[in-house]
C-alpha positions in Angstrom: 130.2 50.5 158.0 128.0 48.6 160.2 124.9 51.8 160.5 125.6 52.1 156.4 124.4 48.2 156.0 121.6 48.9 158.7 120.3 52.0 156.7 120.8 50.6 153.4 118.3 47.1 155.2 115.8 49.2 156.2 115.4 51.1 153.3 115.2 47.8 151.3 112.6 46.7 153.8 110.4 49.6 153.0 111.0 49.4 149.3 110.0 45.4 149.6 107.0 46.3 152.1 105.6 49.1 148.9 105.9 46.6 146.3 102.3 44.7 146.8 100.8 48.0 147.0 101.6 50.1 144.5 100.0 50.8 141.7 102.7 52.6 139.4 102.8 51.6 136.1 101.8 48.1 136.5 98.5 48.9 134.7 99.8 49.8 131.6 100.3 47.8 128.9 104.1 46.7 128.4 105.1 48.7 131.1 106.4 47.8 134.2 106.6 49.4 137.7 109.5 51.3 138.6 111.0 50.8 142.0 113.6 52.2 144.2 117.1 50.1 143.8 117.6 47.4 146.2 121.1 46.4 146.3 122.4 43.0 145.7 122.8 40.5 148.5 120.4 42.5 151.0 117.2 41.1 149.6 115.2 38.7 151.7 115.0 35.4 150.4 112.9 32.5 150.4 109.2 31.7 149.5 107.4 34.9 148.3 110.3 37.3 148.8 113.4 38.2 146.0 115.8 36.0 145.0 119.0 37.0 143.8 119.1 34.8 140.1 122.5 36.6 138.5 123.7 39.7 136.6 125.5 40.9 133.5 127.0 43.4 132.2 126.2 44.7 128.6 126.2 46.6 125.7 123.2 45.7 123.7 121.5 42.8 125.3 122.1 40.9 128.4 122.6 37.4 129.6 119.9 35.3 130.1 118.1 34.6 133.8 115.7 32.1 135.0 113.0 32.5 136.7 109.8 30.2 137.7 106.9 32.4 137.1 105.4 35.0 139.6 107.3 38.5 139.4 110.5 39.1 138.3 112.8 42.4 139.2 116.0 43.6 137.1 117.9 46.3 139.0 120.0 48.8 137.0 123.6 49.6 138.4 125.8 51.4 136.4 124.2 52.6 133.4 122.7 54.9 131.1 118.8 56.7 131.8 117.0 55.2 129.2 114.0 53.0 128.1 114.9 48.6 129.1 113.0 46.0 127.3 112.4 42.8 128.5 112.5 39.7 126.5 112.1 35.7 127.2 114.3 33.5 125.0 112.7 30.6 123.0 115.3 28.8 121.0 112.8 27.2 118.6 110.2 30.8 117.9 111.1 34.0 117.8 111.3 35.5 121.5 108.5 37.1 123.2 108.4 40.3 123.8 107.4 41.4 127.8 107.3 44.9 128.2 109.8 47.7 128.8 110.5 50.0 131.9 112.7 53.9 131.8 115.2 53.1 134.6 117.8 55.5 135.7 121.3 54.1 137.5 119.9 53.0 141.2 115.9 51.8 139.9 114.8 48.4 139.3 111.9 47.4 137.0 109.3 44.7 138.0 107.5 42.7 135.9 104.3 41.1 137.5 102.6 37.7 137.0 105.0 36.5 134.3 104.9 33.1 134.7 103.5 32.9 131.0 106.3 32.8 130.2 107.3 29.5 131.9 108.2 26.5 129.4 110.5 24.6 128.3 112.1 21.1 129.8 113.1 23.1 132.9 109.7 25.0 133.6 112.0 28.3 133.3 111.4 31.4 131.9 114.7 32.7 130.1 115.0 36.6 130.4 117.1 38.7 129.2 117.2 43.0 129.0 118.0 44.9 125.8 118.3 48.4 125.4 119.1 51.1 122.2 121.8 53.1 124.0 125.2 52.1 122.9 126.6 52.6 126.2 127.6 49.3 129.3 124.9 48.8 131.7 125.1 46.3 135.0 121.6 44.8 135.6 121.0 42.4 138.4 118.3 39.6 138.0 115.6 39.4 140.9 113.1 36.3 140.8 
């Protein structure tokens, strides 16, 4: 069990050591990149690295999750291969679309230099994932 956690840490190490340098689909408009899935919990955490922010599980649309600006990260696991669209809630407009990603079960889909979005009284960002399939999907939130 112990060589499983090492292998799955190192290969979350190289995933988090690709992010600032690839290019992927960042460019495009309303796209995000696609990564390889880091699993919950093995994430470092502090200033400038992922932190873990919540989950849900959903048919439709997801929960919300906060996040302060910079990049944010959802991470798909369960759930169907199709197109995931980001959204930040604003109770008084209509919400703002942020772009979408394709994720398959075991990807994650960042979105860079959102902090745009940041307002409110709490200086959060409220996001939350929708998708067109009408099948359950697990996201976790990465901030």
């Amino acid at each position: 069990m112990k060589l499983k956690k090492l292998s799955i840490a190192i290969l979350v190490w190289i995933c988090v050591l690709m992010l600032p340098f690839s290019t992927g689909l960042a460019s495009n408009e309303g796209m995000a990149e696609t990564v390889v899935f880091a699993p919950t919990g093995i994430l470092p955490m502090g200033p400038g690295e992922w932190d873990y922010v919540g989950s849900s599980t959903f048919v439709s649309s997801s929960a919300y999750a906060r996040s302060g600006g910079g990049d944010f990260m959802f991470c798909l696991n369960p759930g169907p291969s199709t197109y995931y669209y980001l959204y930040e809630y604003d109770p008084d407009n209509a919400d703002e679309y942020v772009g979408y990603v394709y994720l398959k079960a075991g990807q994650c889909g960042v979105f860079r230099n959102i902090g745009k979005y940041v307002d409110g009284k709490n200086k959060k960002a409220e996001f939350y994932v929708a998708k067109n399939v009408g099948e359950t999907a697990h996201v976790d939130f990465w901030d």
